[in-house]
N, CA, C and O atoms as a GROMACS GRO file, in nm:
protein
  296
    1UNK      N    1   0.083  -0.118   0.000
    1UNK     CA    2   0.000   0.000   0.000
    1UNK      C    3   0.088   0.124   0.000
    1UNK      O    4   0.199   0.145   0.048
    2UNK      N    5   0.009   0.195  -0.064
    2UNK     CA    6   0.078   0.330  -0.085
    2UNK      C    7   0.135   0.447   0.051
    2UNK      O    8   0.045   0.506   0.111
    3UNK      N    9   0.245   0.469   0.084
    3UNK     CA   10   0.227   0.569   0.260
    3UNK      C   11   0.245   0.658   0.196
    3UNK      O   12   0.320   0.678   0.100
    4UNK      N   13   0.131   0.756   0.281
    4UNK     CA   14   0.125   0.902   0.259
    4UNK      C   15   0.178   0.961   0.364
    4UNK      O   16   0.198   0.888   0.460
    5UNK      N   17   0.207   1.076   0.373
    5UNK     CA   18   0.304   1.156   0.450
    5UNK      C   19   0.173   1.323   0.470
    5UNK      O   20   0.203   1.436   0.430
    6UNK      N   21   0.051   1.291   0.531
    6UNK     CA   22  -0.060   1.380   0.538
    6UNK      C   23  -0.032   1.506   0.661
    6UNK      O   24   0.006   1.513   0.778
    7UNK      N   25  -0.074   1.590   0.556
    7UNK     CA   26  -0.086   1.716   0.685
    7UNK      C   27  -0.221   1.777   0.692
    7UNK      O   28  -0.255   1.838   0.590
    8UNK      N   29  -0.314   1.775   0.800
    8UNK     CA   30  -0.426   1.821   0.804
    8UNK      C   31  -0.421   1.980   0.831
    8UNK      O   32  -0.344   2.056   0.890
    9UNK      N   33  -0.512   1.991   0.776
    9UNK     CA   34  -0.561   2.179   0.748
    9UNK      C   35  -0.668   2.214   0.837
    9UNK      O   36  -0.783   2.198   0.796
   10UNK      N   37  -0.650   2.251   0.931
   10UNK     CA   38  -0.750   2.239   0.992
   10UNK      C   39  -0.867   2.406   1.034
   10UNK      O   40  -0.800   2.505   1.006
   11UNK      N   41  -0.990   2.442   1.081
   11UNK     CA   42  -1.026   2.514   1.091
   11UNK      C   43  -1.028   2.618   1.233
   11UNK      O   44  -0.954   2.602   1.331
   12UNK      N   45  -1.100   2.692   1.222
   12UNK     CA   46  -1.087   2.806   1.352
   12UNK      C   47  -1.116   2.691   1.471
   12UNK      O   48  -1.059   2.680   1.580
   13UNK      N   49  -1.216   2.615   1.417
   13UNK     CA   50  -1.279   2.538   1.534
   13UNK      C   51  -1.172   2.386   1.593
   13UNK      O   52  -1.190   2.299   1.678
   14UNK      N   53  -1.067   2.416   1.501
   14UNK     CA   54  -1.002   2.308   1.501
   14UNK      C   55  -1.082   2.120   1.407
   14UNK      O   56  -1.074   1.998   1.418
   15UNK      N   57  -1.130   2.194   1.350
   15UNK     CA   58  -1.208   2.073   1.277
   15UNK      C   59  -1.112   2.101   1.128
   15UNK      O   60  -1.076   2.199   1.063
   16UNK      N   61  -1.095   1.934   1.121
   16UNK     CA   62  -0.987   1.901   0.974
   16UNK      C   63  -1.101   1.936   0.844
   16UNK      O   64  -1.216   1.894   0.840
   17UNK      N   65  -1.050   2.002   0.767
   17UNK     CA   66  -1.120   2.069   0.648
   17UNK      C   67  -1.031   2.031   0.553
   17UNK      O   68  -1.083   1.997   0.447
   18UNK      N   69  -0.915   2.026   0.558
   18UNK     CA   70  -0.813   1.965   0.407
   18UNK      C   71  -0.675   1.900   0.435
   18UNK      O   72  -0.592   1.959   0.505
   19UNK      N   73  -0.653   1.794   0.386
   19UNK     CA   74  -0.539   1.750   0.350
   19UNK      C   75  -0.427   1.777   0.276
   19UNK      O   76  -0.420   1.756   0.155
   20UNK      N   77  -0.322   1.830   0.354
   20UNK     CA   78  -0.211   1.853   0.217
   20UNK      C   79  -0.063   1.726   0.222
   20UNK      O   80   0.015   1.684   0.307
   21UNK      N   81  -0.088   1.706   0.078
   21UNK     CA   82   0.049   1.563   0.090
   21UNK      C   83   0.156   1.610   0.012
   21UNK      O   84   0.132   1.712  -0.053
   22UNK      N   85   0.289   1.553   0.001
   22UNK     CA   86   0.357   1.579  -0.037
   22UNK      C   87   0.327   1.572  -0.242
   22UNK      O   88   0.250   1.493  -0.296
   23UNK      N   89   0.404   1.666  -0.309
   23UNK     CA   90   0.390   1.632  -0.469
   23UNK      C   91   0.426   1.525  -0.521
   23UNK      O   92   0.362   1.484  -0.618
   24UNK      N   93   0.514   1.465  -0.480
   24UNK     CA   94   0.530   1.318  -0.554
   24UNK      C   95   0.441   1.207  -0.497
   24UNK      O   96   0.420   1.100  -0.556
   25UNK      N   97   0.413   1.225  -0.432
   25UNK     CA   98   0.327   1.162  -0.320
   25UNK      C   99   0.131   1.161  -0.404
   25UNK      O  100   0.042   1.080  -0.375
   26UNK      N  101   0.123   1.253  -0.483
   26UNK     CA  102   0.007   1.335  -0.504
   26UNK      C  103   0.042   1.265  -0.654
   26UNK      O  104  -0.040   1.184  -0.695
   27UNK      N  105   0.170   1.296  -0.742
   27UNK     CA  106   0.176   1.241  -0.863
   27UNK      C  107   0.205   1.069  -0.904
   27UNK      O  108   0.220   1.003  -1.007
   28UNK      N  109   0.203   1.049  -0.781
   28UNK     CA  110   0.226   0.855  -0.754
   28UNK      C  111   0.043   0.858  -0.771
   28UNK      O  112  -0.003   0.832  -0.882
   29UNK      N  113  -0.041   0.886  -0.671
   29UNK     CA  114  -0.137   0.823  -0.712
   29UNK      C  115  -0.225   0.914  -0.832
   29UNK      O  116  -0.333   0.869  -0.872
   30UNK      N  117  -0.183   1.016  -0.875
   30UNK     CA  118  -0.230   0.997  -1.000
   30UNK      C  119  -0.222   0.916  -1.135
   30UNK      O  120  -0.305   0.911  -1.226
   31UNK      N  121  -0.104   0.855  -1.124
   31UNK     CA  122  -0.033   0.743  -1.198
   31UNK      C  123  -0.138   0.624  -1.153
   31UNK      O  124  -0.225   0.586  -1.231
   32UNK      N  125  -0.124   0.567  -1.023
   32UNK     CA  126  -0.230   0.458  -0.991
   32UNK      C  127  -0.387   0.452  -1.060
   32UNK      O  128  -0.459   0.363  -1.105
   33UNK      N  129  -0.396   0.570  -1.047
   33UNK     CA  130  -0.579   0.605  -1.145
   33UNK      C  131  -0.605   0.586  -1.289
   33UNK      O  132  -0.697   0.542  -1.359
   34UNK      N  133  -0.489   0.638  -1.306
   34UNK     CA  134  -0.436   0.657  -1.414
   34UNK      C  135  -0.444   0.509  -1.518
   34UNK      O  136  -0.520   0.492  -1.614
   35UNK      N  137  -0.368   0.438  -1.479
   35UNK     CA  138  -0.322   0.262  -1.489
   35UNK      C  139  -0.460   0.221  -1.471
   35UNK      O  140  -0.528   0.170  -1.560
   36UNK      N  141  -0.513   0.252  -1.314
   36UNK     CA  142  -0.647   0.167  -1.272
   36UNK      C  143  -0.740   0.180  -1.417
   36UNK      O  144  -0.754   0.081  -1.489
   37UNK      N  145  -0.822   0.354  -1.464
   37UNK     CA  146  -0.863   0.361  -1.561
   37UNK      C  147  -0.819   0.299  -1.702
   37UNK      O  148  -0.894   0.232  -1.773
   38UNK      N  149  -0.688   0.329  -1.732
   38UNK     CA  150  -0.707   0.242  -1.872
   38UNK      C  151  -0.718   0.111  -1.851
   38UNK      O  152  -0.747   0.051  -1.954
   39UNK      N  153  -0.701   0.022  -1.722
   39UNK     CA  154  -0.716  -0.087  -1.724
   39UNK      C  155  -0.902  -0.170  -1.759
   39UNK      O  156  -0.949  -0.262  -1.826
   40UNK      N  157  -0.948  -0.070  -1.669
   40UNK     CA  158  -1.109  -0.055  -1.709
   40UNK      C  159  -1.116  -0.023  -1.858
   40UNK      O  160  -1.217  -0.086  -1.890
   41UNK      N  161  -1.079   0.026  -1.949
   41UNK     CA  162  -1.130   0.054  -2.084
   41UNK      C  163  -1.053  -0.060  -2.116
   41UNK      O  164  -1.118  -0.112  -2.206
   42UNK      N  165  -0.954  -0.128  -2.096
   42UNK     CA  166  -0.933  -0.279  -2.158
   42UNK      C  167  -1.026  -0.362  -2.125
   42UNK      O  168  -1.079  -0.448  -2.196
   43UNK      N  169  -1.041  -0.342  -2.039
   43UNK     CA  170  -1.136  -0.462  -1.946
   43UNK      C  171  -1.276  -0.491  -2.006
   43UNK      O  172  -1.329  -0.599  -2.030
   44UNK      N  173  -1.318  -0.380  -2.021
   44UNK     CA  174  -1.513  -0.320  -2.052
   44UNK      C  175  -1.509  -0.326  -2.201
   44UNK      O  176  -1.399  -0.340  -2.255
   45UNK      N  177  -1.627  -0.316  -2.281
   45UNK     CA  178  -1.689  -0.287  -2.435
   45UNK      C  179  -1.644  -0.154  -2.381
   45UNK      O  180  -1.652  -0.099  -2.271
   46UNK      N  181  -1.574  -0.108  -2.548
   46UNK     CA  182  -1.649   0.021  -2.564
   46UNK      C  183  -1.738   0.057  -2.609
   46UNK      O  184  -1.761   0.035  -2.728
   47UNK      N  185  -1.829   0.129  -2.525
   47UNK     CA  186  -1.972   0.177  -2.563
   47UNK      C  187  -1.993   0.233  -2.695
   47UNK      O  188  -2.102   0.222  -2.750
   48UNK      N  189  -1.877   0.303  -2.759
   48UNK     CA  190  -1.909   0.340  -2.893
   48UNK      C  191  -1.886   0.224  -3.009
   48UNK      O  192  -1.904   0.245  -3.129
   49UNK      N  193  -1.849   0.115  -2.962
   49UNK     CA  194  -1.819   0.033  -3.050
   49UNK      C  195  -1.932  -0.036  -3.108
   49UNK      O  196  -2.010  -0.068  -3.019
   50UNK      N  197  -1.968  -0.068  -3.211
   50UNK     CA  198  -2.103  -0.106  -3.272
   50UNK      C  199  -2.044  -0.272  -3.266
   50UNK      O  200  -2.164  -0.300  -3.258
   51UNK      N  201  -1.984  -0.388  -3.262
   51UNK     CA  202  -1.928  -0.502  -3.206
   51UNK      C  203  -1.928  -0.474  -3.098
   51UNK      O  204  -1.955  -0.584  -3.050
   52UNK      N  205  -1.917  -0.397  -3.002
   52UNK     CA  206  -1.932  -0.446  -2.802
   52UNK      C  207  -1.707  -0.476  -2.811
   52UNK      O  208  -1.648  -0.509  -2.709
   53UNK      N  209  -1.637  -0.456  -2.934
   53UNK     CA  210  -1.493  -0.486  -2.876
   53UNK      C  211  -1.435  -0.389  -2.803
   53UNK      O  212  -1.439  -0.266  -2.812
   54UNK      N  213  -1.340  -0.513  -2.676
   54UNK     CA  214  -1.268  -0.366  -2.597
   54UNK      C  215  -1.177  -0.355  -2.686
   54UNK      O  216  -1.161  -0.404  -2.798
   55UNK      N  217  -1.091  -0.249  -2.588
   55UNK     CA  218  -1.007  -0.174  -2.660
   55UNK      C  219  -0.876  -0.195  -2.666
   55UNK      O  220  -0.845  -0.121  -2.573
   56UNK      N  221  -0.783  -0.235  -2.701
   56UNK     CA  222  -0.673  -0.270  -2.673
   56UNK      C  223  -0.582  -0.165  -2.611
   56UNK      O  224  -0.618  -0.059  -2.559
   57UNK      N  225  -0.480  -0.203  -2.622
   57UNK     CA  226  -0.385  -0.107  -2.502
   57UNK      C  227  -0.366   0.006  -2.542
   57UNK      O  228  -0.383   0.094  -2.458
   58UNK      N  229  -0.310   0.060  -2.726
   58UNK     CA  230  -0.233   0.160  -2.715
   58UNK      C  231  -0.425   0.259  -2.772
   58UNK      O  232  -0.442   0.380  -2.757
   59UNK      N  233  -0.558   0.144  -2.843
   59UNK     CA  234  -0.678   0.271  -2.844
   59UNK      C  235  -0.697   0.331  -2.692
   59UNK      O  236  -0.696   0.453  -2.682
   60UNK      N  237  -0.716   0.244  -2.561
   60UNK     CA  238  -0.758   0.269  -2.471
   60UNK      C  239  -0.670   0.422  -2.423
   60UNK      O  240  -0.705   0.527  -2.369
   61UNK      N  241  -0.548   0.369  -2.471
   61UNK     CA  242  -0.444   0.474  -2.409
   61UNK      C  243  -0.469   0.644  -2.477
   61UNK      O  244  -0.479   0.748  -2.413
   62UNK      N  245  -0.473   0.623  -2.625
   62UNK     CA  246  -0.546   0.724  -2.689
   62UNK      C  247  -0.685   0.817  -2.679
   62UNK      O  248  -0.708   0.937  -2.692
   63UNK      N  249  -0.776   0.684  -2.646
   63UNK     CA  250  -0.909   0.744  -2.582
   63UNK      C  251  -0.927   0.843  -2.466
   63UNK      O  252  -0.995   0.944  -2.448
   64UNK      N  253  -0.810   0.751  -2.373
   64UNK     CA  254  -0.814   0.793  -2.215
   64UNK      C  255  -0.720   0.980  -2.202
   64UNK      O  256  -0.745   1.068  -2.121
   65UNK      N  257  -0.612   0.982  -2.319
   65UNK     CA  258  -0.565   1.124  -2.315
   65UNK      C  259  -0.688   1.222  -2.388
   65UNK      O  260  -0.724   1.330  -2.340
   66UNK      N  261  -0.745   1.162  -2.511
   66UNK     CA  262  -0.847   1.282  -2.506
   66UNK      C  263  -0.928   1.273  -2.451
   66UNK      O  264  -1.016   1.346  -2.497
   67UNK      N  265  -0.973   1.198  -2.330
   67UNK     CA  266  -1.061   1.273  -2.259
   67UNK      C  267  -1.020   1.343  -2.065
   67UNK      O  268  -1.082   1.382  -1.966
   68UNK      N  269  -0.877   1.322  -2.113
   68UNK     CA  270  -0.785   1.399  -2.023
   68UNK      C  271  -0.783   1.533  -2.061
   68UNK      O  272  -0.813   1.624  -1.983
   69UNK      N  273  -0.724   1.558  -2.253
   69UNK     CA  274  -0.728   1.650  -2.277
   69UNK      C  275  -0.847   1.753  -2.269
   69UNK      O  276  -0.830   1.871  -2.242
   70UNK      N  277  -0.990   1.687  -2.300
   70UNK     CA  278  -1.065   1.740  -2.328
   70UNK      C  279  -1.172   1.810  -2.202
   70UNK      O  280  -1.264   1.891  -2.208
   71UNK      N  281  -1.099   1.723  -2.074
   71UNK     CA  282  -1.232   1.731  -1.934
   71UNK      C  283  -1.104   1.769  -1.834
   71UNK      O  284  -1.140   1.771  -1.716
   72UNK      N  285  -0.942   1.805  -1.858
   72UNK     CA  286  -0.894   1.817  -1.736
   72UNK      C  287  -0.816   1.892  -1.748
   72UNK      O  288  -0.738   1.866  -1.840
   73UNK      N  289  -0.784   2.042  -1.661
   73UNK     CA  290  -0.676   2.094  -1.676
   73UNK      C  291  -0.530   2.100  -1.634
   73UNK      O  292  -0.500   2.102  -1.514
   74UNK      N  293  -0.451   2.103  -1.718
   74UNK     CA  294  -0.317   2.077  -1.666
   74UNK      C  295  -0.204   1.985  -1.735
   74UNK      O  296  -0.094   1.971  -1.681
   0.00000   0.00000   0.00000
């Protein structure tokens, strides 16, 4: 399992309102989601596919950046 290294943010009242982790720490599990998701578009039909075929590694991988590009900034 992944260790995080968490610092809570906390409020006037002393109640935790946000987490801050370290950046590599933050870009490790975006990588994990990352993997997890295209693994799901191998895994699943694609819905646009008129055959129900998944997608192999390098469409899934293609699919999954434009809709990185298209829904995420950064």
């Amino acid at each position: 399992m992944l260790n995080l290294h968490k610092l809570y943010v906390l409020d006037e009242n002393q109640q935790p309102v946000a987490v801050q982790i370290p950046i590599a720490e933050f870009e490790r599990i975006e990588e994990i989601l990352e993997d997890y998701g295209l693994a799901q578009l191998i895994a699943t039909p694609f819905e646009n596919s008129e055959d129900g075929d998944r997608l192999n590694r390098e469409d899934a991988l293609n699919y999954y950046r434009s809709l990185k590009q298209n829904y995420v900034e950064g």
